[in-house]
LUMFIFI-471810 format. One record per residue (C-alpha): x, y, z; residue in three letters. Coordinates in nm, 2 decimals. Example, Ala and Ser with C-alpha at 12.3 -4.5 7.8 and 13.67 -1.06 7.14 Angstrom:
vexfi xx->1.23	yy->-0.45	zz->0.78	code->ALA
vexfi xx->1.37	yy->-0.11	zz->0.71	code->SER
END
This chain:
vexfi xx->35.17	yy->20.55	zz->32.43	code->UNK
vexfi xx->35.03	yy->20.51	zz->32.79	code->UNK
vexfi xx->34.71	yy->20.31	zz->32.79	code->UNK
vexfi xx->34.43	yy->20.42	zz->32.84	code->UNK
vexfi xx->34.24	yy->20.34	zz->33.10	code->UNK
vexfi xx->33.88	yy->20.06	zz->33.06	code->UNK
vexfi xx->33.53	yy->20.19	zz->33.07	code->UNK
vexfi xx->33.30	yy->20.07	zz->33.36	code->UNK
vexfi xx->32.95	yy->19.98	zz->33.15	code->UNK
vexfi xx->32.64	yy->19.92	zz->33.41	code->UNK
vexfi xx->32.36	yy->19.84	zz->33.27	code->UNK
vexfi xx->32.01	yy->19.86	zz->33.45	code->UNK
vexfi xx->31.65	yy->19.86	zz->33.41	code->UNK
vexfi xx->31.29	yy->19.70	zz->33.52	code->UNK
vexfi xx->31.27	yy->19.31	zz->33.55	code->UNK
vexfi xx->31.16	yy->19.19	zz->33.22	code->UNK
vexfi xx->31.38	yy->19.47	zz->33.01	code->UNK
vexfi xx->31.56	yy->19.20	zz->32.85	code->UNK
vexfi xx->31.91	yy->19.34	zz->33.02	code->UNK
vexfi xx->32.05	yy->18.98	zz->33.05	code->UNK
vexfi xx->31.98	yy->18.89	zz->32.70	code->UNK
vexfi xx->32.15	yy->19.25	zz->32.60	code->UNK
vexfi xx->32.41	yy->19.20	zz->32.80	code->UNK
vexfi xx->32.55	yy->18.84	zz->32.65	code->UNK
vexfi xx->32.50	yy->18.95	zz->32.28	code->UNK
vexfi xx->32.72	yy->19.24	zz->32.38	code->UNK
vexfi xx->32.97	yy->19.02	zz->32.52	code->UNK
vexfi xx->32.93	yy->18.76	zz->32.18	code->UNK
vexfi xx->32.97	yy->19.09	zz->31.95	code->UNK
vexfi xx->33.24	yy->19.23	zz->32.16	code->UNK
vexfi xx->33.50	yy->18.93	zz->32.30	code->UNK
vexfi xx->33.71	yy->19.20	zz->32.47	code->UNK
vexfi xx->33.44	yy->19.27	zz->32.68	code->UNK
vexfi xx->33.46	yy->19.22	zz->33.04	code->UNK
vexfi xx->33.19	yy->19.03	zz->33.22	code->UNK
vexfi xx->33.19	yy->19.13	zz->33.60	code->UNK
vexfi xx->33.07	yy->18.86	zz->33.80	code->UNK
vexfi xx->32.89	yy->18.90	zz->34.12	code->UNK
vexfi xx->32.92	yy->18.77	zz->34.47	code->UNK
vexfi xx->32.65	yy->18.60	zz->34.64	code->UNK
vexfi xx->32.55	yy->18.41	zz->34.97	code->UNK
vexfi xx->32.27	yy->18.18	zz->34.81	code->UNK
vexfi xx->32.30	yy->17.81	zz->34.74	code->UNK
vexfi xx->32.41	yy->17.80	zz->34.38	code->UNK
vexfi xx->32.15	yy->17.64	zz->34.11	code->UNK
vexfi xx->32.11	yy->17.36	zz->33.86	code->UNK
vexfi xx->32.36	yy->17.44	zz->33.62	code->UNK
vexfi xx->32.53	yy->17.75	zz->33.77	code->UNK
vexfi xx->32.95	yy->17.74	zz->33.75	code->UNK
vexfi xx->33.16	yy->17.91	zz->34.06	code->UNK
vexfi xx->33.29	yy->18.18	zz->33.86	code->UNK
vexfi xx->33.11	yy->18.24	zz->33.56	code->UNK
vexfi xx->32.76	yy->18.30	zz->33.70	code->UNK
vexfi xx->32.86	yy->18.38	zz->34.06	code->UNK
vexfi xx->33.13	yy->18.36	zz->34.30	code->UNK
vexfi xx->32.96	yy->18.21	zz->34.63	code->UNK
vexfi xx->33.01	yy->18.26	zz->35.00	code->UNK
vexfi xx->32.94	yy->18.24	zz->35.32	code->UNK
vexfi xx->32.75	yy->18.56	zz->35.51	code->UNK
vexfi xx->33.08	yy->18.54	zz->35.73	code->UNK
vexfi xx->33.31	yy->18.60	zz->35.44	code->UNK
vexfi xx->33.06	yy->18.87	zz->35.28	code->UNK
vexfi xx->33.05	yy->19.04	zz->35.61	code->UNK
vexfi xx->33.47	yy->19.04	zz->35.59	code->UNK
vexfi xx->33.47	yy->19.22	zz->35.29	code->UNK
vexfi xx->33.19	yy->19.46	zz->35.33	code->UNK
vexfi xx->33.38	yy->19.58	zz->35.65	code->UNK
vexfi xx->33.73	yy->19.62	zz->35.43	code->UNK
vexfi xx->33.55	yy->19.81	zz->35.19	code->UNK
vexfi xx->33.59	yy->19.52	zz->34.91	code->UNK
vexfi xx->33.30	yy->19.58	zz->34.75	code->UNK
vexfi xx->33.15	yy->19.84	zz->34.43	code->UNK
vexfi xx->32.83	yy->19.80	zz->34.55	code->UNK
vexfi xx->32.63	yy->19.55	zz->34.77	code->UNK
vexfi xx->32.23	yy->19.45	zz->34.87	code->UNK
vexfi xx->32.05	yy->19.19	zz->35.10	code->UNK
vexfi xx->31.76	yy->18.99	zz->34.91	code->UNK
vexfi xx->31.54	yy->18.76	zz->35.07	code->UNK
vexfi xx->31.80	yy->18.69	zz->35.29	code->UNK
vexfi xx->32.10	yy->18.65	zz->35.10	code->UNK
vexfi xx->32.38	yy->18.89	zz->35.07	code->UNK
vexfi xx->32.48	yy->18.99	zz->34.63	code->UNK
vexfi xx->32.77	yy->19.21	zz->34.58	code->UNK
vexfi xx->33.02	yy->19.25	zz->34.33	code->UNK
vexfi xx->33.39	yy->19.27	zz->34.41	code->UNK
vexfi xx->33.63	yy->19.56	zz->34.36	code->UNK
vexfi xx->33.94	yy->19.41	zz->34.28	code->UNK
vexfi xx->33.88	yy->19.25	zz->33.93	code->UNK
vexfi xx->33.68	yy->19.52	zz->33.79	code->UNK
vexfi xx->33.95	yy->19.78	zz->33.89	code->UNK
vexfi xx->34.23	yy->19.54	zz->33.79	code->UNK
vexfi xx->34.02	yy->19.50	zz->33.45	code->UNK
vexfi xx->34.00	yy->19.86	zz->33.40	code->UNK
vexfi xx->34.38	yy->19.95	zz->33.51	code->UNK
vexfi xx->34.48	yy->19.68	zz->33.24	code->UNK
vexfi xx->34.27	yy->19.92	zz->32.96	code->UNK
vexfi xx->34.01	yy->19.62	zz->32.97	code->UNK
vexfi xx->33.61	yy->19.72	zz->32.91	code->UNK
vexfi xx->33.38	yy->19.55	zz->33.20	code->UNK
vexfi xx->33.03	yy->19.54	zz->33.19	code->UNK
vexfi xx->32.77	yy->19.55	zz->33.50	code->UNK
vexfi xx->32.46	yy->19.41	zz->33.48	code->UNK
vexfi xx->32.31	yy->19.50	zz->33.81	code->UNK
vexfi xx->31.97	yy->19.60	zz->34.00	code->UNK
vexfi xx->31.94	yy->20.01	zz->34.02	code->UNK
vexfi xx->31.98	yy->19.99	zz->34.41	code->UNK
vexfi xx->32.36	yy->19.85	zz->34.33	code->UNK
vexfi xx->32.40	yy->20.08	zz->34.02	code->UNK
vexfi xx->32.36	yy->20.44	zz->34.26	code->UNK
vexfi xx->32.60	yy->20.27	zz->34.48	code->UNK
vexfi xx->32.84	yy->20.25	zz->34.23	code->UNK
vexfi xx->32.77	yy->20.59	zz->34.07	code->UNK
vexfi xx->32.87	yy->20.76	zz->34.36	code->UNK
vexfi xx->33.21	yy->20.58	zz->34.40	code->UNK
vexfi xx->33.28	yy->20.54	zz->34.01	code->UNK
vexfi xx->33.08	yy->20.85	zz->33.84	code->UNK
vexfi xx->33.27	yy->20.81	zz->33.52	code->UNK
vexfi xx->33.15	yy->20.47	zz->33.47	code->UNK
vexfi xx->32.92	yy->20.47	zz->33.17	code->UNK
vexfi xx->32.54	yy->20.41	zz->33.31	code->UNK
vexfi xx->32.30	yy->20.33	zz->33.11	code->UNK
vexfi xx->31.92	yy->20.23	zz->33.21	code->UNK
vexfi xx->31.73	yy->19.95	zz->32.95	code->UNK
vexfi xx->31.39	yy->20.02	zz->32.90	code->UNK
vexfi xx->31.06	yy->19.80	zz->32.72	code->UNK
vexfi xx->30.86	yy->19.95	zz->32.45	code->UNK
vexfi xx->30.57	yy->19.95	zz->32.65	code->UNK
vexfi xx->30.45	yy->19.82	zz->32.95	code->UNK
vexfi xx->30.21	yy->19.60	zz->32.79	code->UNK
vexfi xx->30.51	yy->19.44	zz->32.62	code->UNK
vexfi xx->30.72	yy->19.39	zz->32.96	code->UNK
vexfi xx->30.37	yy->19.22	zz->33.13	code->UNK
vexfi xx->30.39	yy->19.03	zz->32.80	code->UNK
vexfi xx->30.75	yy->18.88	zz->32.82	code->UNK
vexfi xx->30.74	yy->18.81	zz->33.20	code->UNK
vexfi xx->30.39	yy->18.61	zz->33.15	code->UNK
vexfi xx->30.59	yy->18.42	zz->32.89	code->UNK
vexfi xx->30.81	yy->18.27	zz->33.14	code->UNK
vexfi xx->30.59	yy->18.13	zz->33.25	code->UNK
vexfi xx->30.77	yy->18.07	zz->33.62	code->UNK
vexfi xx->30.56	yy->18.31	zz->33.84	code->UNK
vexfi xx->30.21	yy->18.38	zz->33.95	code->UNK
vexfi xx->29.97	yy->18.62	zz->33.87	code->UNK
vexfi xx->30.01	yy->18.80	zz->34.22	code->UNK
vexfi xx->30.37	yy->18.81	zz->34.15	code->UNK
vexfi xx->30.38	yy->18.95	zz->33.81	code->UNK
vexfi xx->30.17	yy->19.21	zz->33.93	code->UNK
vexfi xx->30.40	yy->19.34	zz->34.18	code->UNK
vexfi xx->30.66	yy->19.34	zz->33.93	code->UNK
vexfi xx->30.54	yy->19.55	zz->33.66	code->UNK
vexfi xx->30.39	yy->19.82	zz->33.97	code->UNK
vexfi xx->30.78	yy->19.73	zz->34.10	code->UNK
vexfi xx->30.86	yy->19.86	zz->33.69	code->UNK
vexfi xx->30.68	yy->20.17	zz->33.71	code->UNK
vexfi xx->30.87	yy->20.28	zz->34.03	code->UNK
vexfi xx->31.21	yy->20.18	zz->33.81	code->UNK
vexfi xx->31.09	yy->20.41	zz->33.54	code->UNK
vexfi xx->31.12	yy->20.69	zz->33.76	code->UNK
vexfi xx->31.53	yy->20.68	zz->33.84	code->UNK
vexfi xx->31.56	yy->20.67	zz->33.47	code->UNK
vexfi xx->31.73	yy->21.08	zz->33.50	code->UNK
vexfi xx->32.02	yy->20.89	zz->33.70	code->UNK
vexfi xx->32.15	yy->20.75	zz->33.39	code->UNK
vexfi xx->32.38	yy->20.85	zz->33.14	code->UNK
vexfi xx->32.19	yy->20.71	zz->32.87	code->UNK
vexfi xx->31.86	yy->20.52	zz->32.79	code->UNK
vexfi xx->31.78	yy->20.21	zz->32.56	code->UNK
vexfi xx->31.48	yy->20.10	zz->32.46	code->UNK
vexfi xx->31.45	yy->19.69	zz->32.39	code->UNK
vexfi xx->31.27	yy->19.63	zz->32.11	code->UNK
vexfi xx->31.48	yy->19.43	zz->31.86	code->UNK
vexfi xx->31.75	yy->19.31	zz->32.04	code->UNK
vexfi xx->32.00	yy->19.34	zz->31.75	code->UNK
vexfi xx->31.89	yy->19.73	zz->31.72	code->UNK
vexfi xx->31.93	yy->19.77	zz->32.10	code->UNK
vexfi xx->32.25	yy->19.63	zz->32.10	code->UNK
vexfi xx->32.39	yy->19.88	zz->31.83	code->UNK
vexfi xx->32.31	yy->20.14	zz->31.98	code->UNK
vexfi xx->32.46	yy->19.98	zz->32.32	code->UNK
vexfi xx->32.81	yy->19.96	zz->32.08	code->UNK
vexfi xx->32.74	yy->20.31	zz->31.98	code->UNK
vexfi xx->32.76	yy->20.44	zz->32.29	code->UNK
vexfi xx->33.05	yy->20.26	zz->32.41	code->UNK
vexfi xx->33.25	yy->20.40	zz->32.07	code->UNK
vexfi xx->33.08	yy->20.76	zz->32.16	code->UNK
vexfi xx->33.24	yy->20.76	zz->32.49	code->UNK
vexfi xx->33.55	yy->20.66	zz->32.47	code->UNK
vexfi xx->33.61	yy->20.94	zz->32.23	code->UNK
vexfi xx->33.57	yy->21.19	zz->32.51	code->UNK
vexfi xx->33.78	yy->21.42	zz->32.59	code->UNK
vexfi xx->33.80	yy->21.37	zz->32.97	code->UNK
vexfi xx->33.83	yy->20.99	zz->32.92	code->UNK
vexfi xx->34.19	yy->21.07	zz->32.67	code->UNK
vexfi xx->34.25	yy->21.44	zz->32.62	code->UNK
vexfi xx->34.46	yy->21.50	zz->32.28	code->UNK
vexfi xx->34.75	yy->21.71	zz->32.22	code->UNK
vexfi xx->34.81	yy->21.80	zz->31.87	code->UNK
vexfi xx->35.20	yy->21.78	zz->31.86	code->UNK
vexfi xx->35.27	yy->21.95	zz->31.48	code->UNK
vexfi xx->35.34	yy->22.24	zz->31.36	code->UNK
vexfi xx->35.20	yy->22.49	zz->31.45	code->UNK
vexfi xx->34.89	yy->22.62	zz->31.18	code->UNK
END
């Protein structure tokens, strides 16, 4: 039987949404999972790996590669270039393999325009008293900051419609069933493997 080919999984949502945390309970639940691993220009931090949290680059060799088109989807923050790279996520997916996006909504329309069967699918807070809540519990940022963010949410909420599907994070374990759900929902499409019934006829 020809194999079928991998789902593209991007999931999105407001600062605060709890996508990260999501995302790596996915990938402990689900070890087949692919984790797509983004490009950036920045200095790495304390603690990140080449590789496993970022691949990092010089602006010269992002420029290359936006230019051959070797990119899903790219932004410029605060002066550093983030991408992710085409090759092994469509490698991944040629191979039958499931890879999952976690990326800002700017970077997810990118990609929805050059991969629109790729399974989107936009995490939301219960409230947005409980998303003020669990950024003030960093405790990393100022007042003035946090601010900006949650008004920064509330213009999120709005490209919600984009989406395939939408989760709301409340208990993570919940969230990420219905996260699995979806992924078993879809791949039991019939434009992702059409079936022919090959008996006798009834």
């Amino acid at each position: 039987m020809e194999k079928s080919q991998g789902l593209l999984i991007v999931l999105s949502g407001p600062s605060g949404a709890g996508k990260g945390t999501l995302c790596q309970e996915l990938l402990r639940q689900m070890p087949s999972l692919r984790y797509s691993v983004s490009l950036s220009t920045r200095s790495p931090r304390p603690g990140e790996v080449e590789g496993i949290h970022y691949y990092f680059g010089t602006r010269n060799e992002f420029e290359s590669m936006i230019a051959r088109d070797e990119l899903l989807e790219w932004a410029e923050f605060c002066d550093n270039y983030y991408g992710t790279p085409r090759f092994a996520v469509e490698q991944a997916l040629q191979e039958g393999l499931d890879v999952i996006l976690e990326i800002e909504i700017q970077g997810a329309l990118q990609i929805k325009k050059r991969f629109p069967q790729g399974v989107f699918t936009f995490i939301v807070p219960p409230s947005l008293d409980v998303l003020s809540e669990r950024i003030h519990k960093r405790g990393t940022e100022t007042e003035e900051v946090i601010q900006k963010r949650l008004a920064k949410a509330i213009q999120e909420l709005e490209y919600v419609s984009e989406y395939d599907y939408v989760v709301v994070n409340d208990e993570v374990p919940v969230a990420v069933d219905k996260l699995k759900s979806i992924l078993v929902a879809e791949k039991c499409r019939v434009k992702r493997k059409p079936f022919v019934f090959k008996g006798e006829s009834v």
